[in-house]
C-alpha positions in Angstrom: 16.6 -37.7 7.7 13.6 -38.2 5.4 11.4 -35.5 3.8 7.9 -34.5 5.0 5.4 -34.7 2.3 3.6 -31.4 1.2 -0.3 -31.3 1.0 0.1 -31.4 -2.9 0.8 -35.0 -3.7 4.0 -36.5 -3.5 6.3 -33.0 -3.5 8.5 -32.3 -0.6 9.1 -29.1 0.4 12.8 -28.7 0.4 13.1 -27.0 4.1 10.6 -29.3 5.7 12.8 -31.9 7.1 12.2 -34.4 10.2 14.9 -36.2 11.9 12.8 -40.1 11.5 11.1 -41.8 8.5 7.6 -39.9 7.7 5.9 -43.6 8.4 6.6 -42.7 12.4 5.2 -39.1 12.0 1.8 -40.2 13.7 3.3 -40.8 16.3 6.1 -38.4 17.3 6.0 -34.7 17.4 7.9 -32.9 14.5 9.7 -30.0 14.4 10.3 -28.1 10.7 13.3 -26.1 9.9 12.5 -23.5 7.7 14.9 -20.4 7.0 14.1 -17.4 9.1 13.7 -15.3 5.8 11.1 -17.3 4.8 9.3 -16.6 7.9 6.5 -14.2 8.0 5.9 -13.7 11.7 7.4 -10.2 12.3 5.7 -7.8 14.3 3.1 -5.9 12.2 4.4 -2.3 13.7 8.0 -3.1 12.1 7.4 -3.5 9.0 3.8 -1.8 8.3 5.1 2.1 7.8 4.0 3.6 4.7 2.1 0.5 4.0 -1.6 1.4 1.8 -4.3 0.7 3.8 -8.3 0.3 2.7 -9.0 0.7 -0.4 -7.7 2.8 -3.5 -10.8 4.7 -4.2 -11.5 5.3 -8.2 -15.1 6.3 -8.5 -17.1 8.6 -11.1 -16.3 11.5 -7.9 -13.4 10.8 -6.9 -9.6 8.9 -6.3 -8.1 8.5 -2.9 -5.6 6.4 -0.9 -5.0 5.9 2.4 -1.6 5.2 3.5 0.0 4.1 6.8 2.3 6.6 8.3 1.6 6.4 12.0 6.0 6.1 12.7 6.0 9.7 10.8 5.1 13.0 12.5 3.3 14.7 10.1 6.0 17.4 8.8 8.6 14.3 8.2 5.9 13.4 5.4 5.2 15.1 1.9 2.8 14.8 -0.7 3.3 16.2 -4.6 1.5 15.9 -7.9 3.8 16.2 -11.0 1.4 16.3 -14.0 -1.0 13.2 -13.2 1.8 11.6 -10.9 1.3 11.7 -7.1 4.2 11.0 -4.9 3.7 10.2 -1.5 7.0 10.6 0.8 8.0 9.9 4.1 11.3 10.5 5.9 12.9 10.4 8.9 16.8 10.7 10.4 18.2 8.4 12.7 15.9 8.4 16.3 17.0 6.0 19.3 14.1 4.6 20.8 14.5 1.6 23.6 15.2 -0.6 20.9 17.9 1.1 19.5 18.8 3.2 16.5 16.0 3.4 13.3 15.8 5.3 10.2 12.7 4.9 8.2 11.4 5.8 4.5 9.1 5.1 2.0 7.8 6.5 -1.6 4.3 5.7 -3.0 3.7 6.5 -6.3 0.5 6.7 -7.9 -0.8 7.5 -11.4 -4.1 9.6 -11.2 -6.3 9.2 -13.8 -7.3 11.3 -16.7 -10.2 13.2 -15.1 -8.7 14.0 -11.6 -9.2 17.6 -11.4 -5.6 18.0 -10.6 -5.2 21.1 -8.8 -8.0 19.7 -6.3 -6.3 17.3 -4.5 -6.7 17.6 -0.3 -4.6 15.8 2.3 -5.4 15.1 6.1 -3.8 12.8 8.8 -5.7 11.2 11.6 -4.4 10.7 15.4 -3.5 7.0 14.3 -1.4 8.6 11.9 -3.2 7.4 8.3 -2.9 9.5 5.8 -5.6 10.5 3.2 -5.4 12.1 0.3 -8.3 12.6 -2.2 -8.7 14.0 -5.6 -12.0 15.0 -6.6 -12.6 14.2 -10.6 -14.0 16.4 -13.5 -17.3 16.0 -14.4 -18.1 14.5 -17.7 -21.2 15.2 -18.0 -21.4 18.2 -17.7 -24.6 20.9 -17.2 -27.2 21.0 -20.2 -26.5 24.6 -21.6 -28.6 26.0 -24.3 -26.6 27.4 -27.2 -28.1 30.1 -29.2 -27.8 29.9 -33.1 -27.1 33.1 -34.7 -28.3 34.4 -37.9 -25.5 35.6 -40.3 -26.4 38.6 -41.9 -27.4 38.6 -45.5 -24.6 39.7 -48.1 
């Protein structure tokens, strides 16, 4: 068996192996090995819970992050902020569906920044089960106020 030639030069890949020398490639079909956990073909519903999806939002208004949890009814998930930590959680026991027997979990963790008005972060799920949570931010520039200057009284 000879090595098949990678598309960088003269490197092989070390699975890619062909059972005739690579100057009859042109001419036969070839077949290459590579290890099954190399592979990246699973189906997307299998290994896609609690995955982020969109984008992470960090604007002057606002953060948010949308996350995947459509194998999660919505009381299997929970959301908490410690300090300017958010921890996104979901789990559920064992449930037998027709493939067999699953158990599923996942943790996001996200640091918010240092102007997320803390105490203002809102959740909601949609029927495709993606979860959204948003945190709307302080203002930092705040509302022009007039300050009055007093006069101190004379001593």
């Amino acid at each position: 068996m000879s090595k098949m030639s990678s598309s960088h030069g003269n490197r092989t890949h070390p699975w890619a192996t062909v059972p005739y020398p690579s100057s009859d490639l042109h001419n036969y079909p070839c077949k290459v090995r590579i290890p099954r956990w190399i592979q990246h073909h699973e189906p997307a519903d299998v290994n896609n819970f609690g995955k982020v999806i969109g984008k992470i939002v960090n604007d002057e208004k606002m953060f948010a992050v949308e996350v995947d949890t459509m194998h999660f009814d919505p009381e299997e998930l929970s959301v908490h902020v410690t300090g300017h930590e958010l921890l996104i959680e979901g789990n559920h026991d064992e449930k037998t569906d027709k493939h067999g027997t699953v158990k599923r979990s996942f943790t996001r963790r996200y640091t918010l920044p240092d102007d997320v008005f803390v105490d203002g972060v809102e959740t909601s799920i949609n029927e495709k089960g993606i979860l959204s949570v948003r945190a709307p931010k302080r203002s930092t520039i705040g509302a022009a106020r007039k300050i009055p200057i007093k006069v101190a009284p004379h001593v």
